[in-house]
C-alpha positions in Angstrom: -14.7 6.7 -51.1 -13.4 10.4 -50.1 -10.2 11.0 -49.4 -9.7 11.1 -45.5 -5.9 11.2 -46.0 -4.4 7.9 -44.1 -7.6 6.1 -46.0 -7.9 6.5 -49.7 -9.7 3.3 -50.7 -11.8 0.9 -49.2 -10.4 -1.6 -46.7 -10.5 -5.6 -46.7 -11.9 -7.2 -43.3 -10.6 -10.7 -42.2 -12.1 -12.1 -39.8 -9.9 -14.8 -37.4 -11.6 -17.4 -35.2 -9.7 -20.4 -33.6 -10.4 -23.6 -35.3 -12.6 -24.8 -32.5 -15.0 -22.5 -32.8 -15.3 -21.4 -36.4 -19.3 -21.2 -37.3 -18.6 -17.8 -39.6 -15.3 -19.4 -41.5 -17.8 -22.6 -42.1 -20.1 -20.5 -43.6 -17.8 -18.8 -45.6 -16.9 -22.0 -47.1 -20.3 -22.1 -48.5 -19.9 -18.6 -50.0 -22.4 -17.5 -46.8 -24.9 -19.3 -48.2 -26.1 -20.7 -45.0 -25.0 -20.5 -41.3 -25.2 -23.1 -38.9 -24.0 -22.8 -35.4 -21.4 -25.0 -33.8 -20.9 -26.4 -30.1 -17.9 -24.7 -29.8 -14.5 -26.7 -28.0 -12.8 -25.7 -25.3 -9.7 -24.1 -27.2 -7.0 -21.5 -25.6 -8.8 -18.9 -27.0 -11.2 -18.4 -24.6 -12.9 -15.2 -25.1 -13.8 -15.9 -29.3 -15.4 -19.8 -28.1 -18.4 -18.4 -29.8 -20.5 -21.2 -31.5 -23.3 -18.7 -32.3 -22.6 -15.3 -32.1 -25.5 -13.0 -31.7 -24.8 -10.7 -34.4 -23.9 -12.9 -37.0 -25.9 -11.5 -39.9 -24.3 -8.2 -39.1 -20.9 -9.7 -39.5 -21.6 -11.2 -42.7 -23.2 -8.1 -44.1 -20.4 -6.4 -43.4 -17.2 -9.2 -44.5 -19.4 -9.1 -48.1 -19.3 -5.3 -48.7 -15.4 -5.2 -47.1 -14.6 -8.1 -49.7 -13.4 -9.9 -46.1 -11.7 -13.0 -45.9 -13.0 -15.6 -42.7 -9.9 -18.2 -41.9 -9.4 -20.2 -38.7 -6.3 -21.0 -36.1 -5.5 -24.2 -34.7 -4.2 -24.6 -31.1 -0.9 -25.1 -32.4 -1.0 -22.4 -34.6 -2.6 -19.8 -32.4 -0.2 -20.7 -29.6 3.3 -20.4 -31.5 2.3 -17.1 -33.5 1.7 -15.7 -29.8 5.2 -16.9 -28.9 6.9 -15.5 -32.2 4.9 -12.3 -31.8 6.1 -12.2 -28.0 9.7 -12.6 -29.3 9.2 -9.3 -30.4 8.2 -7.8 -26.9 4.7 -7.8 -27.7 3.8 -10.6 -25.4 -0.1 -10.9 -26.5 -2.5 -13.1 -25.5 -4.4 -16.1 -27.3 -6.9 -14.6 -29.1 -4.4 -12.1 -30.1 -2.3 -15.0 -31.7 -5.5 -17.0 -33.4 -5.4 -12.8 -35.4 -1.8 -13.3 -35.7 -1.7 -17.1 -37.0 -4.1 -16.0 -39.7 -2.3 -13.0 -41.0 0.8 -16.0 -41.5 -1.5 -17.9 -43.1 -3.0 -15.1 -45.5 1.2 -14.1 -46.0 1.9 -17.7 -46.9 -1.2 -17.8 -49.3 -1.0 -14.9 -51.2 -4.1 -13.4 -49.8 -2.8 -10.8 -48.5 0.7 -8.8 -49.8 3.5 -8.3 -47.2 3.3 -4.7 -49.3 -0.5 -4.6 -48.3 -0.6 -2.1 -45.0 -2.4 -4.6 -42.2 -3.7 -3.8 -38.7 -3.9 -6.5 -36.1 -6.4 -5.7 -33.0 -5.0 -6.9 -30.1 -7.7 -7.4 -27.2 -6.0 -8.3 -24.2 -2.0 -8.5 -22.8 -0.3 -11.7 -22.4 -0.1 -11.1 -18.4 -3.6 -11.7 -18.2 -2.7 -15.4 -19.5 0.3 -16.5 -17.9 -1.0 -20.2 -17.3 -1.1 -20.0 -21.2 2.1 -18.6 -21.2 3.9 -20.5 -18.7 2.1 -24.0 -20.4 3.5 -23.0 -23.6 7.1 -22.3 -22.4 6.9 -26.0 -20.6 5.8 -27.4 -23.5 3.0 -29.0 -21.8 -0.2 -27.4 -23.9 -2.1 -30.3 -25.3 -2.2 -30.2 -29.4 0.9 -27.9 -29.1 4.4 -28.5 -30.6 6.2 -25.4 -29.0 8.6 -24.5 -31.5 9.8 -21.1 -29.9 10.0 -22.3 -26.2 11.8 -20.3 -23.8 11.9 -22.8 -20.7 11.6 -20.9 -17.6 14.6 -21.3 -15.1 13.3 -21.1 -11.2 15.7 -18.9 -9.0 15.4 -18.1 -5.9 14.6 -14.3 -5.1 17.3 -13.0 -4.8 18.7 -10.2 -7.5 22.4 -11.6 -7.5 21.0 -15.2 -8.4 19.1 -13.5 -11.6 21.8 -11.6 -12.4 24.1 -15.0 -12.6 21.6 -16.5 -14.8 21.4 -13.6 -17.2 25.4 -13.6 -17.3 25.5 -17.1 -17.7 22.2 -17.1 -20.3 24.3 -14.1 -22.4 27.6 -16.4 -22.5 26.1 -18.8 -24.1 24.6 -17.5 -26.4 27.7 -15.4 -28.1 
């Protein structure tokens, strides 16, 4: 590969699909050998609830010559790497945490070195989701333990009421 100065060898591809819709990382199972679509669940991660995407031999062509990895995200998983990423201030969406779940996964595996340099595409921003979000902060998304809830305090609109609640939020926790 030339040198094109940021990018002196090759890259690795991993390719992240939520658990409930996972057709590519069941085929990679198999070593590609075969594909078989899925009826795809309803899962948080609306956009990627592709049970059999129209380019598929395209995507497999190209996770073999990019030596990619395919690995799934369960609801659970998906959901509270969102909220640890949005503890961060990056406040992404779900398909954006099914990407992030996996790259924990890969960490926690070894397939992938917290030394190796790692780009995660985000699609979409969190406001565009903020049933998820809210649901998730309530603890009230089915096959979800919320581990990094935030519960939302209701106030009425009214800028001295906020600012009592961020006073009293700050005091507590010092």
């Amino acid at each position: 590969m030339h040198d094109l100065g940021i990018i002196n060898k090759k890259p690795r591809i991993v390719l992240a699909q939520a658990q409930k819709a996972n057709p590519l990382y069941q085929s990679y199972l198999k070593g590609f050998a075969s594909f078989e679509p899925v009826l795809p669940e309803k899962t948080l991660a609306s956009a990627i609830q592709i049970g059999d995407p129209v380019s598929v031999k395209k995507a497999i062509k190209t996770l073999k010559e990019f030596d990619g990895i395919v690995e799934q995200a369960s609801e659970d998983e998906l959901a509270n790497a969102s909220a640890l990423a949005d503890r961060t201030g990056l406040f992404c969406c779900p398909h954006t945490g099914v990407a992030l779940a996996v790259l924990i996964k890969l960490l926690e595996k070894k397939q992938i070195s917290k030394r190796d340099r790692t780009v995660v595409i985000s699609t979409a921003h969190g406001l565009k989701f903020s049933e998820f979000k809210i649901g998730y902060h309530e603890n009230r998304l089915p096959e979800v333990t919320s581990r990094y809830m935030n519960r939302p305090v209701e106030l009425e609109a009214d800028v001295n009421r906020v600012r009592e609640a961020l006073e009293k939020k700050f005091r507590e926790m010092k």
